[in-house]
Jmol script that loads the backbone (N, CA, C; Angstrom):
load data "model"
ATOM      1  N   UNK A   1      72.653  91.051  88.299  1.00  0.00           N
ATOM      2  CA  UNK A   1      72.341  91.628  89.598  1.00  0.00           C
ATOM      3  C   UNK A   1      71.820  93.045  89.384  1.00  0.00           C
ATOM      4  N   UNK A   2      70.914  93.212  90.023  1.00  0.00           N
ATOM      5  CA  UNK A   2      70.145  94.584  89.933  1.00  0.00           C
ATOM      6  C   UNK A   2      70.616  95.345  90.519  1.00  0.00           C
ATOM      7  N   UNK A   3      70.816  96.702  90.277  1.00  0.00           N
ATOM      8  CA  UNK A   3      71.066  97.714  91.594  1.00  0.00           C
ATOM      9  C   UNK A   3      70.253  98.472  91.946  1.00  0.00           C
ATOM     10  N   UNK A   4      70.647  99.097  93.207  1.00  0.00           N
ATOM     11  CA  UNK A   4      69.534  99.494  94.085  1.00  0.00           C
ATOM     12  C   UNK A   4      69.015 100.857  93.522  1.00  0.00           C
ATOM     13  N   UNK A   5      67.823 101.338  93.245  1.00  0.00           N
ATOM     14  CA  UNK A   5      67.573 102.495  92.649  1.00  0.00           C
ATOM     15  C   UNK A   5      68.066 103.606  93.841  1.00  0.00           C
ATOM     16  N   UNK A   6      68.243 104.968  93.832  1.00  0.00           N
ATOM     17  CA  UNK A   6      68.846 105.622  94.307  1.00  0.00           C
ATOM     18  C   UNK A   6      67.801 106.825  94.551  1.00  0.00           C
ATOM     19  N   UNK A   7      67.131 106.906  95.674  1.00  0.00           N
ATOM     20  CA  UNK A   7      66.102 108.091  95.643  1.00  0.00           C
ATOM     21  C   UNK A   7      66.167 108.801  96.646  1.00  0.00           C
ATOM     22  N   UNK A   8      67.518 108.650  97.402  1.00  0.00           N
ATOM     23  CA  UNK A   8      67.625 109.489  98.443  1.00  0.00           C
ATOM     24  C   UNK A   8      68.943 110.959  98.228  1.00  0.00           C
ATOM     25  N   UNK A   9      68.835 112.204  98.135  1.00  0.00           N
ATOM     26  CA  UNK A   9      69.390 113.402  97.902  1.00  0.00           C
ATOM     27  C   UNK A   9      70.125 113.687  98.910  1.00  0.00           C
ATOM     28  N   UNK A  10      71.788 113.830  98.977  1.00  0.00           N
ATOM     29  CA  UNK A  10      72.361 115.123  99.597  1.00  0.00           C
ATOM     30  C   UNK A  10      72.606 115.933  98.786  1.00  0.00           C
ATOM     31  N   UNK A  11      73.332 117.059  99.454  1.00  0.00           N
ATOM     32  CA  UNK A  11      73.147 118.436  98.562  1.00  0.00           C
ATOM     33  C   UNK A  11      74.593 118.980 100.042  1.00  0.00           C
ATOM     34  N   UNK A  12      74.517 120.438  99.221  1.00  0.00           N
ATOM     35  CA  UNK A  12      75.472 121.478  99.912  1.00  0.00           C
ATOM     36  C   UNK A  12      75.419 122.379  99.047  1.00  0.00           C
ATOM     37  N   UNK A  13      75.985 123.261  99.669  1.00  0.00           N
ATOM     38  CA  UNK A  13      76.146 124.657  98.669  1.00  0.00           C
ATOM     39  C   UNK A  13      77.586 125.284  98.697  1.00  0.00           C
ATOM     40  N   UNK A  14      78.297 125.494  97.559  1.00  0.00           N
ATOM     41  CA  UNK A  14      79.955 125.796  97.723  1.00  0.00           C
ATOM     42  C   UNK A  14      79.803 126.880  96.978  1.00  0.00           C
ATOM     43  N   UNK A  15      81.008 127.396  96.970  1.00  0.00           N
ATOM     44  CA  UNK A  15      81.397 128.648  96.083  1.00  0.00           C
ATOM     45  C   UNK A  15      81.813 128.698  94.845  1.00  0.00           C
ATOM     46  N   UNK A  16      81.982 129.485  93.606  1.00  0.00           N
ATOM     47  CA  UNK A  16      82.104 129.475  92.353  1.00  0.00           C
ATOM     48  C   UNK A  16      83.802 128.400  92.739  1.00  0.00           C
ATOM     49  N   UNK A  17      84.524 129.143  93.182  1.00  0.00           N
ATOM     50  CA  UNK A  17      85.931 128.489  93.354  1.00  0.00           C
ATOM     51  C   UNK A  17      86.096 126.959  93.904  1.00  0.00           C
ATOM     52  N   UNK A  18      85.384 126.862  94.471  1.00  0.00           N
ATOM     53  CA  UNK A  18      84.856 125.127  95.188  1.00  0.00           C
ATOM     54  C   UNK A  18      84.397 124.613  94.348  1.00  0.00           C
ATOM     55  N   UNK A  19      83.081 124.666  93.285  1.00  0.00           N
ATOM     56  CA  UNK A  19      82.581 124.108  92.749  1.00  0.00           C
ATOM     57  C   UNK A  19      83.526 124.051  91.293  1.00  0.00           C
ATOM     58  N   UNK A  20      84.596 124.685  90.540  1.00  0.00           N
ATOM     59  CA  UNK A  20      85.547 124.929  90.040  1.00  0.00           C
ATOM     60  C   UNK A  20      86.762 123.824  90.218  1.00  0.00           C
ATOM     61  N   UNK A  21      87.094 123.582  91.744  1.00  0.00           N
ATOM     62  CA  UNK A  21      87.867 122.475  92.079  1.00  0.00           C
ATOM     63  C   UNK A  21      87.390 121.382  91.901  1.00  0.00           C
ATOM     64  N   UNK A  22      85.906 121.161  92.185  1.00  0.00           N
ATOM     65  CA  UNK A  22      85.114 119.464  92.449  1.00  0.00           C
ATOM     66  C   UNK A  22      84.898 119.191  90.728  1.00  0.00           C
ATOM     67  N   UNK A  23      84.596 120.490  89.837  1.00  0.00           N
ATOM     68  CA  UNK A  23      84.179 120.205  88.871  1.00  0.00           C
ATOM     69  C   UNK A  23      85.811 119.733  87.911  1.00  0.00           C
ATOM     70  N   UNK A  24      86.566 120.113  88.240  1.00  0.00           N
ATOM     71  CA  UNK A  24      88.640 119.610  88.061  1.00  0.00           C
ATOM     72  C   UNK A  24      88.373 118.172  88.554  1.00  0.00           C
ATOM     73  N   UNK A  25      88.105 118.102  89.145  1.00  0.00           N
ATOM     74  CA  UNK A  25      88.608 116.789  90.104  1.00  0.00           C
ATOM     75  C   UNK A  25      87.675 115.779  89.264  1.00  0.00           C
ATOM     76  N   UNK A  26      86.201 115.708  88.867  1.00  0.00           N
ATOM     77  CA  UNK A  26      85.097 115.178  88.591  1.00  0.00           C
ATOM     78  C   UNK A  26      86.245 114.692  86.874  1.00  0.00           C
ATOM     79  N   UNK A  27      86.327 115.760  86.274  1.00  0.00           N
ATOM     80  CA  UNK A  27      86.858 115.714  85.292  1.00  0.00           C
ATOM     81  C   UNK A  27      87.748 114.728  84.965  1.00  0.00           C
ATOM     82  N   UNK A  28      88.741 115.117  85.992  1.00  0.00           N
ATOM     83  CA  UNK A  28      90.283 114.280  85.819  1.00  0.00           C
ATOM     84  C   UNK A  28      89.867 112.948  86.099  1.00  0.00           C
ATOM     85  N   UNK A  29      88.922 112.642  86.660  1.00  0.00           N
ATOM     86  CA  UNK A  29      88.201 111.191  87.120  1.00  0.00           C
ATOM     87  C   UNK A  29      87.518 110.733  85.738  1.00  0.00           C
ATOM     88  N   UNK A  30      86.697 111.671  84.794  1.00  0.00           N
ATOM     89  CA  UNK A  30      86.308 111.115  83.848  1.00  0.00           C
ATOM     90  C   UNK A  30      84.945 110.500  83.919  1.00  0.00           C
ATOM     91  N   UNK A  31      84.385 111.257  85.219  1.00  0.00           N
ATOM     92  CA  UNK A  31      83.200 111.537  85.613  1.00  0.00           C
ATOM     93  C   UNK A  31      82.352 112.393  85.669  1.00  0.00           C
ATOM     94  N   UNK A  32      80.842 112.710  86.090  1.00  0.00           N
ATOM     95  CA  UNK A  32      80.169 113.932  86.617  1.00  0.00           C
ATOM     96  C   UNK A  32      80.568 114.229  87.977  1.00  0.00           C
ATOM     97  N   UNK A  33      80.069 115.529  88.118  1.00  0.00           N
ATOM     98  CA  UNK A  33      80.128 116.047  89.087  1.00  0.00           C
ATOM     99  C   UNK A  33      79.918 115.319  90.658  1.00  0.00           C
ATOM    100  N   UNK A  34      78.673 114.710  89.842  1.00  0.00           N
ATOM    101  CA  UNK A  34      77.786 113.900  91.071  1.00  0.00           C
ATOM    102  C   UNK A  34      78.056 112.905  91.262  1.00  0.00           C
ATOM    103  N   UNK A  35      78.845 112.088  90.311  1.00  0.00           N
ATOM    104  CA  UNK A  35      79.085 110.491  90.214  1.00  0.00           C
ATOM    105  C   UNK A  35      80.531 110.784  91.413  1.00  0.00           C
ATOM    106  N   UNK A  36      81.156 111.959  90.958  1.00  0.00           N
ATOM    107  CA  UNK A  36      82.619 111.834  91.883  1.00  0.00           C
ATOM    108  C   UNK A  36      82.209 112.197  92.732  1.00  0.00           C
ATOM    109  N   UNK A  37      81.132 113.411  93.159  1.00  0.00           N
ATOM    110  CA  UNK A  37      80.756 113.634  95.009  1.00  0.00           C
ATOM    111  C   UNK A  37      80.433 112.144  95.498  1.00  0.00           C
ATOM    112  N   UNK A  38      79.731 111.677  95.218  1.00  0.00           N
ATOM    113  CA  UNK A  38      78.839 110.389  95.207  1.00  0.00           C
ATOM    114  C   UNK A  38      80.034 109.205  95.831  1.00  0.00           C
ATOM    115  N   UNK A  39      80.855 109.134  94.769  1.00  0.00           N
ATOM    116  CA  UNK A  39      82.332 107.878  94.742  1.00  0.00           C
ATOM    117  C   UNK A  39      82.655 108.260  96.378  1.00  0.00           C
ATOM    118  N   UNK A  40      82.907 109.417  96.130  1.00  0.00           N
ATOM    119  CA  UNK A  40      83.517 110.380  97.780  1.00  0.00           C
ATOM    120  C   UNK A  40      83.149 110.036  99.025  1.00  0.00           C
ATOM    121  N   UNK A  41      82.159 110.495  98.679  1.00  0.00           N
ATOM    122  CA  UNK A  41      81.401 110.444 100.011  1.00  0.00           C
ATOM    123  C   UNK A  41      81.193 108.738 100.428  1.00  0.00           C
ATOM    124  N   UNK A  42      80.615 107.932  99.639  1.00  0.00           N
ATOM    125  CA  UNK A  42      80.732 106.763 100.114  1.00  0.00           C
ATOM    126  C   UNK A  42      82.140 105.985 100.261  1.00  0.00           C
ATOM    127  N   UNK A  43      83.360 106.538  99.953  1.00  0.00           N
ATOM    128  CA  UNK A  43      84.517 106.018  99.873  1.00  0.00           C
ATOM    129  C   UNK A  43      85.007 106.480 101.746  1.00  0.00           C
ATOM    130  N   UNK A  44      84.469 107.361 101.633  1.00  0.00           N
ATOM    131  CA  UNK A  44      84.864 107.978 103.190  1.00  0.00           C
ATOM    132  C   UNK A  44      83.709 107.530 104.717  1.00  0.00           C
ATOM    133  N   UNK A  45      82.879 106.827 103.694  1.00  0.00           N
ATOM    134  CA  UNK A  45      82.077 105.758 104.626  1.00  0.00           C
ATOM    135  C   UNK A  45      82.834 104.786 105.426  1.00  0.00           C
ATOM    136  N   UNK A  46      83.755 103.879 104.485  1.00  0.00           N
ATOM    137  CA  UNK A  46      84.819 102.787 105.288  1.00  0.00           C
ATOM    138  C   UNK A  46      85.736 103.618 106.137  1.00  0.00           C
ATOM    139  N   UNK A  47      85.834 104.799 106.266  1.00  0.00           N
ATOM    140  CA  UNK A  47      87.108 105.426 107.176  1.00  0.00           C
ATOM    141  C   UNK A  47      87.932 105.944 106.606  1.00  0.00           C
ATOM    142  N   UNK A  48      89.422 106.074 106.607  1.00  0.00           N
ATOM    143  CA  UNK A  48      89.783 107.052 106.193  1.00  0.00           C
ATOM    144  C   UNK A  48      90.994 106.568 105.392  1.00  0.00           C
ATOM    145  N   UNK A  49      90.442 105.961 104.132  1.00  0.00           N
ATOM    146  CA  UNK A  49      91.606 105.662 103.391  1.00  0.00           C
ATOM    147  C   UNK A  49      92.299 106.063 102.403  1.00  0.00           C
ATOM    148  N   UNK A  50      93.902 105.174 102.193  1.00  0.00           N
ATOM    149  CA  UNK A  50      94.832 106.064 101.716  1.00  0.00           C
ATOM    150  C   UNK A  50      94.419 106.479 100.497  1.00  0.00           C
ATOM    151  N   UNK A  51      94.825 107.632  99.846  1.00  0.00           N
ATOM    152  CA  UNK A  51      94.680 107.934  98.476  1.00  0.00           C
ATOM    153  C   UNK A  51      95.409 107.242  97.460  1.00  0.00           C
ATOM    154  N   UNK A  52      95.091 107.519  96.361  1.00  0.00           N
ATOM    155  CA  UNK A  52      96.706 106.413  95.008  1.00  0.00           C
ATOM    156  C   UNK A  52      98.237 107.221  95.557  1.00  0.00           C
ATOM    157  N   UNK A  53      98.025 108.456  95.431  1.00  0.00           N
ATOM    158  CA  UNK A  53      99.103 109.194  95.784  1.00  0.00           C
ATOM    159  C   UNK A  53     100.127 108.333  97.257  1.00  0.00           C
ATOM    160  N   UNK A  54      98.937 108.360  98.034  1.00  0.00           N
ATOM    161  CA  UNK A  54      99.881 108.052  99.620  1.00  0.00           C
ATOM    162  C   UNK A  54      99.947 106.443  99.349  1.00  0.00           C
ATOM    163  N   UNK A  55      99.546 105.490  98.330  1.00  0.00           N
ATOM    164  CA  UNK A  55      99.925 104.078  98.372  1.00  0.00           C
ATOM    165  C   UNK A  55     101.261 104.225  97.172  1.00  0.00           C
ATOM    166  N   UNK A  56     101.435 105.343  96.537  1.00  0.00           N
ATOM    167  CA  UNK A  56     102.390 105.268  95.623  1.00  0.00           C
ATOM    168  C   UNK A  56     103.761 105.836  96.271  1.00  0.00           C
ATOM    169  N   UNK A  57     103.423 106.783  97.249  1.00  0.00           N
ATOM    170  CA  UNK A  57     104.740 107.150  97.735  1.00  0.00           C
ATOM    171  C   UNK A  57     104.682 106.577  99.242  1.00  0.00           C
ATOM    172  N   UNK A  58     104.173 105.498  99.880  1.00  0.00           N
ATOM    173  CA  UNK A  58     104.705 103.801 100.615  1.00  0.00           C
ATOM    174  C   UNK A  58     105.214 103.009  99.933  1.00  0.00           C
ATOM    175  N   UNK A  59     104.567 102.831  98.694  1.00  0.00           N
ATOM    176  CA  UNK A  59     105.525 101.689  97.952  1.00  0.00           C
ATOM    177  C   UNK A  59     107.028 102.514  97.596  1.00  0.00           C
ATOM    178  N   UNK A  60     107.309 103.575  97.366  1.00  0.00           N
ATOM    179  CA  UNK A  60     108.577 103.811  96.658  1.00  0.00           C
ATOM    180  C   UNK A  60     109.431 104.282  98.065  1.00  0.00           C
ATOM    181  N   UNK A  61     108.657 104.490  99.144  1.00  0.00           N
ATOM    182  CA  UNK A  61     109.317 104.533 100.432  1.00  0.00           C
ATOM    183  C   UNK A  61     109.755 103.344 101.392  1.00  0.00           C
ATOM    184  N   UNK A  62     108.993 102.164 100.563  1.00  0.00           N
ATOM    185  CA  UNK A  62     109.409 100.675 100.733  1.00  0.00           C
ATOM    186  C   UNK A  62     110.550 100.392 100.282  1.00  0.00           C
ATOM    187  N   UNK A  63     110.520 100.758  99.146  1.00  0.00           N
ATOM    188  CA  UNK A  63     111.586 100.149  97.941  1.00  0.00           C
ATOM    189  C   UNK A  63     112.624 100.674  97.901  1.00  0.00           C
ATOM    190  N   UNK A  64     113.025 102.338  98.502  1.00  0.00           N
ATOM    191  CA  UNK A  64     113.909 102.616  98.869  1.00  0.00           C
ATOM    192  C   UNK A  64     114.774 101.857 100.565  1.00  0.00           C
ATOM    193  N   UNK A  65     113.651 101.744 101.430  1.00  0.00           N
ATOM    194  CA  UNK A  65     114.401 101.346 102.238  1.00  0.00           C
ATOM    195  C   UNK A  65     114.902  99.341 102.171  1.00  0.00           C
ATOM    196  N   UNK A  66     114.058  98.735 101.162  1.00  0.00           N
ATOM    197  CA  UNK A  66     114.702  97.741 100.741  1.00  0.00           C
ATOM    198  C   UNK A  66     116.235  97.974 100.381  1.00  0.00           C
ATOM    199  N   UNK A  67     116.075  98.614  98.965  1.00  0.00           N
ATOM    200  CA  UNK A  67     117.627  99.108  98.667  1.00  0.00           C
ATOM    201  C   UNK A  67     118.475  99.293  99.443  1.00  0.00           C
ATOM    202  N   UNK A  68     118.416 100.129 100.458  1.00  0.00           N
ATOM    203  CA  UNK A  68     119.322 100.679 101.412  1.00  0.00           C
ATOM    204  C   UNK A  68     119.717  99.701 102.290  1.00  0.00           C
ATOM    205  N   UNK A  69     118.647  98.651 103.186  1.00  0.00           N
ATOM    206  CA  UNK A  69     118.637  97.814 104.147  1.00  0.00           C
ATOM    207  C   UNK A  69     119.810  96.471 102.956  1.00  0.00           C
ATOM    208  N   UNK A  70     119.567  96.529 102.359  1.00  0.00           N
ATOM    209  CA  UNK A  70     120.001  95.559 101.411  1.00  0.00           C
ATOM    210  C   UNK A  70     121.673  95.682 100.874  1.00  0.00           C
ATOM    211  N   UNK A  71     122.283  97.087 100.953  1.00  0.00           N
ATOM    212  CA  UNK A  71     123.220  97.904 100.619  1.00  0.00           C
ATOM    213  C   UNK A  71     124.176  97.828 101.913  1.00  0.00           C
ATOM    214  N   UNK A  72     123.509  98.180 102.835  1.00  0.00           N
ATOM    215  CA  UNK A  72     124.138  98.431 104.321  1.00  0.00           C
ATOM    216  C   UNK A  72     123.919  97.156 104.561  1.00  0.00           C
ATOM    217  N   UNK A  73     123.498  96.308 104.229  1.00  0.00           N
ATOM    218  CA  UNK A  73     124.194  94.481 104.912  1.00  0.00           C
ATOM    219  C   UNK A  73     125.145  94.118 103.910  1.00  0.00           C
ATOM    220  N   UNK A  74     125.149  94.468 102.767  1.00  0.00           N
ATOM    221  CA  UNK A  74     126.244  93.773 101.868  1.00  0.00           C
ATOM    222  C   UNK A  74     127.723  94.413 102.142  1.00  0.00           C
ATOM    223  N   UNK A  75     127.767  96.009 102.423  1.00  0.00           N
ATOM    224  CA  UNK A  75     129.095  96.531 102.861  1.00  0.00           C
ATOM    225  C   UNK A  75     129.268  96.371 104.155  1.00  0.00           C
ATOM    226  N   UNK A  76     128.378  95.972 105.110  1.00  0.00           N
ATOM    227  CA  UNK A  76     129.153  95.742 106.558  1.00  0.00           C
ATOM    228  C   UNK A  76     129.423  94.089 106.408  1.00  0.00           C
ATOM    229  N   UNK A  77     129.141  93.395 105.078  1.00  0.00           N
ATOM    230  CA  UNK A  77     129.831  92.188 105.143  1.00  0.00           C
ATOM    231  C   UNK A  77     131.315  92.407 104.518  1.00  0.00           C
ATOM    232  N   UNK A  78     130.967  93.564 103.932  1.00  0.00           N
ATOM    233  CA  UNK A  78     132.625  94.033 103.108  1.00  0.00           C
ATOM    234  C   UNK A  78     132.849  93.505 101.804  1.00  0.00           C
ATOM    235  N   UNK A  79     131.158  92.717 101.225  1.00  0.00           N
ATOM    236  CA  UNK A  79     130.898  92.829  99.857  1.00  0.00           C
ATOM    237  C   UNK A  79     131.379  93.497  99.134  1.00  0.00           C
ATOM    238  N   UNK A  80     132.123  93.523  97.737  1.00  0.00           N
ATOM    239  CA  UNK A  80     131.810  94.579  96.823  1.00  0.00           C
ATOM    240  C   UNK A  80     130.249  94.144  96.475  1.00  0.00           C
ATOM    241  N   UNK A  81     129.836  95.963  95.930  1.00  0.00           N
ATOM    242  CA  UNK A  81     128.662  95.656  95.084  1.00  0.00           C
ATOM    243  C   UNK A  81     129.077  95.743  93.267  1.00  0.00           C
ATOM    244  N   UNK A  82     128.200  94.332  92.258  1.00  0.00           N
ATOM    245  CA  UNK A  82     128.849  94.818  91.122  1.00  0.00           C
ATOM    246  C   UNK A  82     127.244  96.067  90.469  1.00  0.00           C
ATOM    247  N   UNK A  83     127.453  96.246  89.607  1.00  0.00           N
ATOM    248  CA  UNK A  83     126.300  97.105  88.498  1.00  0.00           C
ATOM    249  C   UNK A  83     125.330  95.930  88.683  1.00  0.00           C
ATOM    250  N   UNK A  84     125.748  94.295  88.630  1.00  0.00           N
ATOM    251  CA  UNK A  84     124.557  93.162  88.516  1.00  0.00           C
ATOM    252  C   UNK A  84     123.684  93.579  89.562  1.00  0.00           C
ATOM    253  N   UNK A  85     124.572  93.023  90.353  1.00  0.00           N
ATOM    254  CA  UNK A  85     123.663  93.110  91.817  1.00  0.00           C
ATOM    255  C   UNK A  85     123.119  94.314  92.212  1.00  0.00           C
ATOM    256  N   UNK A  86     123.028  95.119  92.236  1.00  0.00           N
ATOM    257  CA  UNK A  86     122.696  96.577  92.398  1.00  0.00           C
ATOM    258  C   UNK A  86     122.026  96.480  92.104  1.00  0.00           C
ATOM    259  N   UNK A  87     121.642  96.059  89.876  1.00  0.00           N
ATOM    260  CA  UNK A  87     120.236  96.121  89.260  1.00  0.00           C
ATOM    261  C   UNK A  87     119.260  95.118  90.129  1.00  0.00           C
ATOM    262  N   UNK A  88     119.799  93.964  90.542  1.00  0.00           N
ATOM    263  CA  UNK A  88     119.077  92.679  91.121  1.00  0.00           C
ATOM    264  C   UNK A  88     118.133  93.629  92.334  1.00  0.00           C
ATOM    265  N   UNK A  89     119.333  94.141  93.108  1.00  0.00           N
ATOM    266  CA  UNK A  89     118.405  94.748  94.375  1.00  0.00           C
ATOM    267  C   UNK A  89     117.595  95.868  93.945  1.00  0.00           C
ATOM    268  N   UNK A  90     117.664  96.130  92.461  1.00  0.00           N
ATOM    269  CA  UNK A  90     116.439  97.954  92.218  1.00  0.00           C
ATOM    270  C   UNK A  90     115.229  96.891  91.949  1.00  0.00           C
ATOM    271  N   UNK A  91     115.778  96.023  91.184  1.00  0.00           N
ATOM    272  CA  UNK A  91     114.825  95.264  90.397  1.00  0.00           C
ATOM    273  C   UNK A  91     113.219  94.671  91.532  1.00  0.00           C
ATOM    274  N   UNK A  92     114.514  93.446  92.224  1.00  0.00           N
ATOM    275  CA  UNK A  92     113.093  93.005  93.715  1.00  0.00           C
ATOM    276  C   UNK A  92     113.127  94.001  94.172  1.00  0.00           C
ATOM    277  N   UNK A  93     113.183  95.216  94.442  1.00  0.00           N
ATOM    278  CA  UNK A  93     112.798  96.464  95.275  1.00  0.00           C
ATOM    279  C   UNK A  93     111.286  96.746  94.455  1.00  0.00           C
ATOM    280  N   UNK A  94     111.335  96.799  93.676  1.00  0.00           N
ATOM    281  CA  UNK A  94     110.298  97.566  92.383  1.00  0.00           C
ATOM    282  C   UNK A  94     109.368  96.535  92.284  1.00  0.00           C
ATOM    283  N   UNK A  95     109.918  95.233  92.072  1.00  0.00           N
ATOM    284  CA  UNK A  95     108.865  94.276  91.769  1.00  0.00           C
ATOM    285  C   UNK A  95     108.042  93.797  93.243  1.00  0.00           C
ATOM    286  N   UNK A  96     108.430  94.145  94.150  1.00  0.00           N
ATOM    287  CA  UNK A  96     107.947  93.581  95.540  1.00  0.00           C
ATOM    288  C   UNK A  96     107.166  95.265  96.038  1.00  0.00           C
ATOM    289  N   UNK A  97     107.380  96.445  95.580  1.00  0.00           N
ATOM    290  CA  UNK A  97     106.697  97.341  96.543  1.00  0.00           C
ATOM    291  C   UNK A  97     105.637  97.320  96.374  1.00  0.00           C
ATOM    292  N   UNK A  98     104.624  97.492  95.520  1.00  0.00           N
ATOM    293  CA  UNK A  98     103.318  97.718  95.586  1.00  0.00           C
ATOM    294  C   UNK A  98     102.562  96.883  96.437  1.00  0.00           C
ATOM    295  N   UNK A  99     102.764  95.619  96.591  1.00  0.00           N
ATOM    296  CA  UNK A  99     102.188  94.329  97.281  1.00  0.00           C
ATOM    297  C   UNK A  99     102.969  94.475  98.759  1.00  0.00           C
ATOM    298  N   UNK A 100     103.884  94.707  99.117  1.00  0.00           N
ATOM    299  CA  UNK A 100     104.223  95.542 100.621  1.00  0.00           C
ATOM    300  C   UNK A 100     103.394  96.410 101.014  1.00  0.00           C
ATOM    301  N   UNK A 101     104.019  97.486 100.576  1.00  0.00           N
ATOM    302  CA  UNK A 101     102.320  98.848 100.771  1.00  0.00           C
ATOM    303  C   UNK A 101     100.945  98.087 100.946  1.00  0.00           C
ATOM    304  N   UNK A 102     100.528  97.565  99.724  1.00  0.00           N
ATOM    305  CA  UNK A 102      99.028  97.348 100.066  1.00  0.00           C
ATOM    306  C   UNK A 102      98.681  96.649 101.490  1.00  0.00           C
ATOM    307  N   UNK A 103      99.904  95.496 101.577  1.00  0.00           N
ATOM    308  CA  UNK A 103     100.146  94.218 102.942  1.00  0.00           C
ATOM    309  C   UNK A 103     100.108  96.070 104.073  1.00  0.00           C
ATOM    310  N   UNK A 104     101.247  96.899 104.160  1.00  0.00           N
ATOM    311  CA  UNK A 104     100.845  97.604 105.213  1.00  0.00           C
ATOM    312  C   UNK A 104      99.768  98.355 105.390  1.00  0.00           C
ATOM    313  N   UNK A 105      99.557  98.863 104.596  1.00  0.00           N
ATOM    314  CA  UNK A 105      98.150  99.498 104.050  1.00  0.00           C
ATOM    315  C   UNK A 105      96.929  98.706 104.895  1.00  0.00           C
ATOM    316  N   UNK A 106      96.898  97.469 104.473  1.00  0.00           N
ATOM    317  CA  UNK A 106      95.624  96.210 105.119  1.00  0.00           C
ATOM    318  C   UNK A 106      94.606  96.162 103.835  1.00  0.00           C
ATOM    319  N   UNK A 107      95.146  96.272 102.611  1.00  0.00           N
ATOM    320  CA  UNK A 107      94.729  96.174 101.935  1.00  0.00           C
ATOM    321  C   UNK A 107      94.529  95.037 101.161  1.00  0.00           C
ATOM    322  N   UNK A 108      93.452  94.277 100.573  1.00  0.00           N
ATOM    323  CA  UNK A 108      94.005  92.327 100.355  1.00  0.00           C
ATOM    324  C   UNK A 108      94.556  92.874  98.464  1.00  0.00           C
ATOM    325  N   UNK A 109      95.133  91.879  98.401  1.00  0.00           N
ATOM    326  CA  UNK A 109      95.970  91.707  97.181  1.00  0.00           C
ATOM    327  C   UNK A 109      95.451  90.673  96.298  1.00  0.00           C
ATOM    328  N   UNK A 110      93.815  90.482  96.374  1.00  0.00           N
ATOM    329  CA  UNK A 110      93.366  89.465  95.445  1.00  0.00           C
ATOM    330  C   UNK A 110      92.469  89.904  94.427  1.00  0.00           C
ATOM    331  N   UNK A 111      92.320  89.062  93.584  1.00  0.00           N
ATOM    332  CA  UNK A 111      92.087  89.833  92.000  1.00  0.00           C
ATOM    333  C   UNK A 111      90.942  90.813  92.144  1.00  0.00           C
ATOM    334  N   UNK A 112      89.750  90.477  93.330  1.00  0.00           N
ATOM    335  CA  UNK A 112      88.357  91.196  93.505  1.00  0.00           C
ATOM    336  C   UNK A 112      89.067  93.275  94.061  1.00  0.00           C
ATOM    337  N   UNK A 113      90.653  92.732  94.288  1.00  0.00           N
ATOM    338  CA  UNK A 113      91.064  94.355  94.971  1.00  0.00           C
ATOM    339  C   UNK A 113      90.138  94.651  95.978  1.00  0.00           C
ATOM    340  N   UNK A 114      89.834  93.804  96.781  1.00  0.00           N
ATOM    341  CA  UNK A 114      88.368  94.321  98.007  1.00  0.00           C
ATOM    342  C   UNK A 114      89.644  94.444  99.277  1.00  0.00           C
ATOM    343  N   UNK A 115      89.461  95.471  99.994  1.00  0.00           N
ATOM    344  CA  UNK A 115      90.014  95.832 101.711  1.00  0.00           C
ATOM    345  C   UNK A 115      89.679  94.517 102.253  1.00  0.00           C
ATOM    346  N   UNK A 116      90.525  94.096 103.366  1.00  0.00           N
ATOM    347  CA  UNK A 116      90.261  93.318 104.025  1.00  0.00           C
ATOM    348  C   UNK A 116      89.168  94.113 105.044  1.00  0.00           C
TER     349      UNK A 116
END
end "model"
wireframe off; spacefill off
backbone 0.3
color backbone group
């Protein structure tokens, strides 16, 4: 599949300290400058989605309230909890958050990783 040649220019003009941050950011991506404005700007075409950061702290804000929801039904049954079960509930907490998040997120969970 061919891609589309690219002959149309935006531009802006920032400050030594701006262009300092984008050129950090470009970096830590393991990109140019232009390839990460570029990623950006068309990423903010679909609207306004979450960053890795805000899908990483939903999933561990999932997985905590699994734990907890999971904790507070076993002692208002008057369960003991042992060390097993405890690990059992960190364990499906951990193994089930990321695929929660993405489900709240509206994000699809199939191998292409495409948004619904």
């Amino acid at each position: 599949m061919k891609l589309a040649s690219r002959t149309r220019s935006v531009g802006t003009k920032v400050t030594d300290a701006e262009y300092a941050l984008l050129e950090a950011c470009a970096s830590a991506g393991g990109v140019s400058i232009s390839e990460w404005c570029r990623n950006v700007l068309l990423e903010r075409t679909d609207g306004d989605r979450p960053t890795e950061t805000q899908k990483v702290m939903l999933a561990e804000i999932l997985a905590l309230r699994t734990i907890l929801l999971n904790l507070h039904f076993a002692l208002a049954r008057t369960e003991t909890i042992t060390a097993d079960a405890m690990q059992s509930i960190i364990e499906r907490a951990d193994r089930d958050k990321v695929k929660k998040a993405l489900e709240r997120l509206g994000i699809d969970t199939n191998e292409s990783g495409s948004e619904k």
